[in-house]
N, C-alpha and C positions, 0 to 999 in steps of 0.2 A: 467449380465455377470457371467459365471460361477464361484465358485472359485477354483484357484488352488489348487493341494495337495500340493505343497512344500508349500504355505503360508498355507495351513491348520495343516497340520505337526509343522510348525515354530512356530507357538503357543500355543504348547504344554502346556506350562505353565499357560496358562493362564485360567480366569472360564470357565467354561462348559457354551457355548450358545446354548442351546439346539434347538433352530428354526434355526439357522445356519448350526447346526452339522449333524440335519435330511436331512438337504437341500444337503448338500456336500455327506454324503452318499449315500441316493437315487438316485442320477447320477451316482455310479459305478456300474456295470453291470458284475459279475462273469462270466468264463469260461462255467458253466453249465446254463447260460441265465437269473439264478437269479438276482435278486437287494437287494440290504441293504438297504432295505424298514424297516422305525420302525416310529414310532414319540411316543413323551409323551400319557400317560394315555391311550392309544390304549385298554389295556382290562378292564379298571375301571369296567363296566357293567357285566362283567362274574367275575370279581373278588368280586362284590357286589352279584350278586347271588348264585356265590357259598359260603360264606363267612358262612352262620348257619354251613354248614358240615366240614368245611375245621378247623373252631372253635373246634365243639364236637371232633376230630380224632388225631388234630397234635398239642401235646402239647410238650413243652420244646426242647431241645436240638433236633435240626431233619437235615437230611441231605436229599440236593433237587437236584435236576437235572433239567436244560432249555434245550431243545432239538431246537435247530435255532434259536440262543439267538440272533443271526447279531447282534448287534455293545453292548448289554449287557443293551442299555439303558430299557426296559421292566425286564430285570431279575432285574435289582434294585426296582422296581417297585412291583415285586411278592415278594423279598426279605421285601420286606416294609412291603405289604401286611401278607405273614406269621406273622411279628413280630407284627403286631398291632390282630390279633386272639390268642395270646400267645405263638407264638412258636420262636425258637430261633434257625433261620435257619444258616447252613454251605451252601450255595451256590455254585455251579457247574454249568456254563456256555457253552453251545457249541455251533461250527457253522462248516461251513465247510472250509469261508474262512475267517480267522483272519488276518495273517503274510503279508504284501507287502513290497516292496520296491521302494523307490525311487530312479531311477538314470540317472544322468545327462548326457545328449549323444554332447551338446554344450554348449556354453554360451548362457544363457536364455532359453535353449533349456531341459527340463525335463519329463520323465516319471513315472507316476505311475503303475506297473507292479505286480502281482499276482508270490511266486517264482519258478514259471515256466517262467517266461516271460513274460505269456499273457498280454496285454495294459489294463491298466481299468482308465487313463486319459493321454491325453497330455499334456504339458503347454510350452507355445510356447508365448516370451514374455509379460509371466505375465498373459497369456487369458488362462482358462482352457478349453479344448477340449474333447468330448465323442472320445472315442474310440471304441462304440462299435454304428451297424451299425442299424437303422428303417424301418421302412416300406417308407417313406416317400423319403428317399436315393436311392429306387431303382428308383424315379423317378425323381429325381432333378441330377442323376449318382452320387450325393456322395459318392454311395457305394462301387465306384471302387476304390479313393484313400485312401478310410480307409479299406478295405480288403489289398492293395498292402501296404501299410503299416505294419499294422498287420503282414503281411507275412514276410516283410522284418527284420522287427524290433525284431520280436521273439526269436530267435536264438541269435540274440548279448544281447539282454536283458538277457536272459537265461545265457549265458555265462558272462557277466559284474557281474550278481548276485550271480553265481558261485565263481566269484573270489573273491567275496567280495567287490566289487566296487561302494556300493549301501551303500546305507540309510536304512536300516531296521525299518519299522513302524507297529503299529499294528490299525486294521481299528476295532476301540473300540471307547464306549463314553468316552470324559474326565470325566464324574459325576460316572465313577469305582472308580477315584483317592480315596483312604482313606474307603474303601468297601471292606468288607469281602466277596466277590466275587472270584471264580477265572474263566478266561473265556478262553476258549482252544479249540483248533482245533480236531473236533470231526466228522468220520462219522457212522450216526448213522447206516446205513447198514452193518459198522463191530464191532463186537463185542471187546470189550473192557474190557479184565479182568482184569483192576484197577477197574471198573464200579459194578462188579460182587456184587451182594445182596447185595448194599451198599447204595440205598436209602429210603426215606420214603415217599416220594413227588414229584413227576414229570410230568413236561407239556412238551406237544409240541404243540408247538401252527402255526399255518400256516404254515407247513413243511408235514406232510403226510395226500396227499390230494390224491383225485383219479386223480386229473388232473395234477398232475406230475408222481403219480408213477403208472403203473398196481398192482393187486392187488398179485399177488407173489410178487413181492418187498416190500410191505407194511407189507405183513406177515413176511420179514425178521426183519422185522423194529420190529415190535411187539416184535418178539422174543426177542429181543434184551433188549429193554427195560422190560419184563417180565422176562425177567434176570437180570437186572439190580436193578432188588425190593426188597429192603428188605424182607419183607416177609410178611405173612398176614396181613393186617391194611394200608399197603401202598398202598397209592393214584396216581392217573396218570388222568390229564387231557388232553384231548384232545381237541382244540378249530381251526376254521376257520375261519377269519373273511372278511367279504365285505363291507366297508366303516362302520357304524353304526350296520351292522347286525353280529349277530354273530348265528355259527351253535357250538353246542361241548355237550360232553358230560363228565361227573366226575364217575371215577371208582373206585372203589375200592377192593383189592385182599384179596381175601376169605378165610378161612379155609382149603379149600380142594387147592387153588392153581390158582383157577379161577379168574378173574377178573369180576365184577357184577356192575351193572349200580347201582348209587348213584342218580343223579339226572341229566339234561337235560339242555341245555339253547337253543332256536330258536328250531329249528326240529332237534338237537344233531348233534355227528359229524356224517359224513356219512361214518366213518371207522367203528362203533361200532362195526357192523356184526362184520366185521375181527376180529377186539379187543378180542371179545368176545370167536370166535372161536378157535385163533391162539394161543391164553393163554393156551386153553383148550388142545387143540394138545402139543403146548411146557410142561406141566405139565404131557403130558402121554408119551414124548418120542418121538411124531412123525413130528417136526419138528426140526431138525439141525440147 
């Protein structure tokens, strides 16, 4: 049985059960068709590989950046891992969707809503329900009472959350609690001048991929974060991962302004090209 977000909410307080926490958020399902897919130690393996370089470059006080950090439990993770190479990270977390709301539309009757509206669970006494629709729905018709749903629901969710009628929750791991983390709604397609030359270390890891974005979007992406670097010496990984396999690549930003491959894991990421190129363009001027 699913669990509900109001009983997952409701225990706020309590430890971080991290095979529970994975479970309830891999069932929400974003407006833009993504999931808060995370579980523990998910890059151990790229974090052990890349561990000699990441050692020799980032030492002492450094400031880091996670580019689709979804629920923040991996940024603690990388946050661990800097400190056990010597360095003594300030962590900056992002995703695209943090902020929900919970609000109640009867007794027993609750939804979990993104604050726009959009449903990402129902709970309908006590049973947690997908609100978002399968493949499998187009053939059982599922599909038709959770589309009319959706449709109807939207607009008063919208407007309840509006007026403030809601529960405001943040879809985060509890194991943040007492972490020099901060984790914030971020997209990285626009640029963000609190962000501007301010770090030393930066991953994105599962977020820019060729099979979400074409490759103009990806270069905006780049830019972004190529502005976001400190300055020569700062690192930017990039990793994909498929069950146990992981593709990525470690870079490192040069003298002149470039970004330069460091080392490799699997057959590296399959952004490099860009990487590589887009640096090279934003440092002469010819991307915006």
């Amino acid at each position: 049985m699913m669990l509900t977000a109001k009983r997952f909410f409701s225990a706020a307080g309590a430890p971080a059960d991290l095979a529970r926490e994975c479970e309830f958020f891999s069932s929400l399902k974003m407006r833009n068709g993504t999931f808060k897919l995370t579980r523990p130690s998910r890059f151990a393996v790229v974090e052990e590989r890349f561990a000699p370089m990441v050692r020799a470059r980032v030492k002492g006080p450094c400031a880091v950046l996670d580019i689709g950090a979804s629920t923040g439990l991996t940024t603690i993770e990388l946050a661990d891992f800097l400190r056990a190479q010597g360095a003594v990270p300030r962590v900056v977390g992002t995703d695209l969707f943090i902020d929900a709301h919970l609000v109640d539309l009867a007794p027993g009757v609750h939804v979990l809503a993104d604050p726009d509206g959009w449903p990402l669970q129902y709970g309908v006494a006590g049973v947690g329900i997908r609100a978002w629709v399968r493949r499998l729905d187009y053939v059982t018709l599922a599909v038709l009472p959770r589309l009319l749903a959706r449709s109807m629901l939207r607009p008063r969710l919208r407007r309840r959350i509006a007026a403030g009628a809601s529960l405001p929750v943040r879809m985060e791991s509890r194991a943040l609690v007492g972490q020099a983390i901060r984790l914030v709604e971020n997209d990285i397609f626009v640029r963000e001048p609190s962000f501007a030359a301010r770090f030393d270390f930066i991953r994105a890891a599962n977020i820019l991929n060729l099979g979400y974005f074409r490759p103009e979007r990806l270069r905006v992406a780049i830019a972004n974060i190529h502005a976001y670097s400190r300055g020569p010496g700062a690192l930017l990984l990039v990793v994909k991962t498929d069950g146990s396999k992981h593709d990525g690549t470690l870079f490192e930003l040069g003298p002149e302004g470039d970004f330069q491959v460091l080392a490799r894991i699997g057959r590296g990421s399959e952004i490099e090209g860009l990487v590589l190129e887009a640096a090279a363009a934003t440092r002469q001027g010819e991307v915006s």
